[in-house]
N, C-alpha and C positions, 0 to 999 in steps of 0.2 A: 460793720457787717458788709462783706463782698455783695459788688450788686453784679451778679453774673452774667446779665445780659449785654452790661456796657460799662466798659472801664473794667472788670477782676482781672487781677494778674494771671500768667497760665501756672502761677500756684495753685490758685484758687478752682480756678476750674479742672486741674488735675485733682486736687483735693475733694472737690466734689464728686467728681466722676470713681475716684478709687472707695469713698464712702458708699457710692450709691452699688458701686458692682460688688462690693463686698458683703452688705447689708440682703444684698436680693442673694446671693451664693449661702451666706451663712442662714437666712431664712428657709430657702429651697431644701437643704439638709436638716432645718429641724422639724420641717416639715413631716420628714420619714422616720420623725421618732415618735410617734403617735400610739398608744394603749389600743383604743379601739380603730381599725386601717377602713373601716363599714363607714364614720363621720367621716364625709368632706370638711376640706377647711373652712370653708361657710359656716359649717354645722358647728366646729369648734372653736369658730369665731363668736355664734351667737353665746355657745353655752358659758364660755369667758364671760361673755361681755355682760349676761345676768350672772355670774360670779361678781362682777365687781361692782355693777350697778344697782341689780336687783333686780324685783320683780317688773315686768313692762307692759303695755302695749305690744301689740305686732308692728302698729303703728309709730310707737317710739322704737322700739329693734332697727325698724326698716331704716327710721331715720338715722340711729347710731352706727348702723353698720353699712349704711349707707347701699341699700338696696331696695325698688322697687315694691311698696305694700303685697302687690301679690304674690313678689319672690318671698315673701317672708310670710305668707299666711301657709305656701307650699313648705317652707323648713321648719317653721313651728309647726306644723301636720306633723311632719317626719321625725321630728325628734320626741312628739307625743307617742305615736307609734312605739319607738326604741324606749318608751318608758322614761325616757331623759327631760322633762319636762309636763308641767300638768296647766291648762285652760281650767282658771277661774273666776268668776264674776267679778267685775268691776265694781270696785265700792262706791262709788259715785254716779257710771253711768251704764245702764243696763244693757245700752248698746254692744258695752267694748267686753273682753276678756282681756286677763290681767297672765303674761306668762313666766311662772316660777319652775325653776328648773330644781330636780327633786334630787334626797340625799344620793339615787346611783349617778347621778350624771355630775354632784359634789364629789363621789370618791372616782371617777373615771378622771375626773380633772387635775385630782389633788396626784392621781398615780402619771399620770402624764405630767403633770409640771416637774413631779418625780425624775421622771424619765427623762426627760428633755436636760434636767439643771445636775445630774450624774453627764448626761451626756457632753453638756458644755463643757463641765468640770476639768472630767479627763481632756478635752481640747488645751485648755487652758493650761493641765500642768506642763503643757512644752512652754509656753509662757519662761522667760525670765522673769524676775522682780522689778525690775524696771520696766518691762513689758505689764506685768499685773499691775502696777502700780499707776500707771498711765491708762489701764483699763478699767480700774474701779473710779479715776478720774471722770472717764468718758461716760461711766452709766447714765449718769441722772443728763449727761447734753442729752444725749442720744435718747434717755425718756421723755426730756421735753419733745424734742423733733417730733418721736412719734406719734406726739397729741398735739400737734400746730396744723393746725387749719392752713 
């Protein structure tokens, strides 16, 4: 593994650097493929992230998404509101509420990952086969990446 800071080659750090401007370009654009345009990304952040998680704390949200407890007692407010989420008791401590994000904010997401993976798609079929073939390679790096600490 290139150690970027001392010693990589200017492969490596070209290599990087075209990874990292490509990945914020191609995120910025899927960005603007969203169902509901009213959720911030925050908001569609969270509501993923109890899709894959599950039910949470505000307090484990804040930690997973890495934002301040009271930022997240404000977006759980908000996405209660829009109906996309419901506050419920904590089975263990009476203190906490527990946030499950309810079946509309299940099919707003399912129509948006919709959206977004037609939108890839068409990108994709300018792709050569040698080009897809080198990108269904890359998936699962570039999945890990995106969950390394």
């Amino acid at each position: 593994m290139p150690d970027l800071s001392h010693g990589a080659t200017d492969a490596d750090v070209a290599a990087v650097n075209s990874l990292r401007s490509a990945v914020m370009r191609l995120g910025r654009r899927l960005k603007h493929q969203r169902v509901d345009e009213t959720l911030s990304p925050t908001e569609m952040s969270v509501l993923g992230t109890l899709a894959t998680c599950g039910s949470a704390t505000p307090g484990e949200l804040a930690r997973k998404e890495h934002v301040q407890p009271p930022s997240m007692t404000r977006i759980v407010a908000l996405l209660e509101a829009k109906g996309l989420v419901r506050l419920e008791p904590h089975p263990d401590d009476r203190r906490q509420k527990v946030v499950t994000q309810t079946e509309q904010a299940e099919t707003m997401l399912e129509e948006s990952r919709r959206k977004r993976n037609a939108w890839l798609a068409t990108l994709a079929e300018g792709l050569d086969d040698e080009e897809w073939a080198k990108l269904r390679a890359a998936a699962p790096v570039l999945e890990k990446l995106a969950h390394l600490q």
